[in-house]
N, C-alpha and C positions, 0 to 999 in steps of 0.2 A: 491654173495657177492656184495652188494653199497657200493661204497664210495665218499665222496663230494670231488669233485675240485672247483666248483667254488661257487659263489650264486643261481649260477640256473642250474648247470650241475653238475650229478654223472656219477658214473662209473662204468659198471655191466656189467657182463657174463650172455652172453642169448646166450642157443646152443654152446658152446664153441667158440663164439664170445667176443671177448672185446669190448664194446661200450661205448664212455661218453653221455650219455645222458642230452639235453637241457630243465628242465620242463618246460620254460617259452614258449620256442618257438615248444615245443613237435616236435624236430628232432635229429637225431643220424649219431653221424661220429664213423665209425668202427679206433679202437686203435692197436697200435701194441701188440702180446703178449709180458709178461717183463719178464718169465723167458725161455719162449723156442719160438718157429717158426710156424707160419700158416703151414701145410703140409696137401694135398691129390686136394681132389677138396674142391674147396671152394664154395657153394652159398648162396651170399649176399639175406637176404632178402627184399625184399619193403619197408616192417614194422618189426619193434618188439613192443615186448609189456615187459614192467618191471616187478618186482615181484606183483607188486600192481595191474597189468593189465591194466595200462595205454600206450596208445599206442602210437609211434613214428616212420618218417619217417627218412629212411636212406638216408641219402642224400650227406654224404662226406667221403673219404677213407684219414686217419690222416698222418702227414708226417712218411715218410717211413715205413708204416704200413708193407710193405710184402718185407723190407729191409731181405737181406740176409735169404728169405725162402726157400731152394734149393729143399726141397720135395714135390714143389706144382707141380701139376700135372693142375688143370684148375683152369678159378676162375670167377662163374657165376655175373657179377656186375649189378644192375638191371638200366632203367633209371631215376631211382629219384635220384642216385647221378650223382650230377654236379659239383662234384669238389675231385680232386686226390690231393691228400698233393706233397712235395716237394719227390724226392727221396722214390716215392712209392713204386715201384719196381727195386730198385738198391742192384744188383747183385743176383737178384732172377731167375737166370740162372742155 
């Protein structure tokens, strides 16, 4: 599923990841799920690629992305992101 947020950012599931994706600057901050919780291990990939097969680097984890995920057990982050949203992991204990 895509859908537009912005002029140049959608929003899609890859791997049961939510990601908004940037076309203009082809990079990806992972989202929070909106009806239920990241849970088990989680690993972030480097890249993804959209339905169309274009491909994007993950680079930022969005505010409180893994707010209140109490069944995560790991969570592989790779180094292309360089930036943790606000309250990313608040109360993910």
């Amino acid at each position: 599923m895509m859908l537009m947020t912005t002029n140049n950012a959608f929003t899609e599931v890859i791997e049961n990841l939510h990601f908004s994706l940037d076309h203009k600057m082809k990079t990806a901050t992972l989202l929070p799920k909106m009806k239920e919780h990241y849970s088990g291990d989680i690993i972030l990939p480097e890249k993804v690629k959209d339905n169309n097969g274009v491909e994007y680097s993950v680079i930022a984890l969005e505010d409180s992305c893994f707010e209140n995920c109490n069944g995560l057990t790991s969570i592989d982050i790779p180094s292309s992101v360089t930036s943790l949203g606000d309250h990313c992991f608040k109360k993910c204990i």
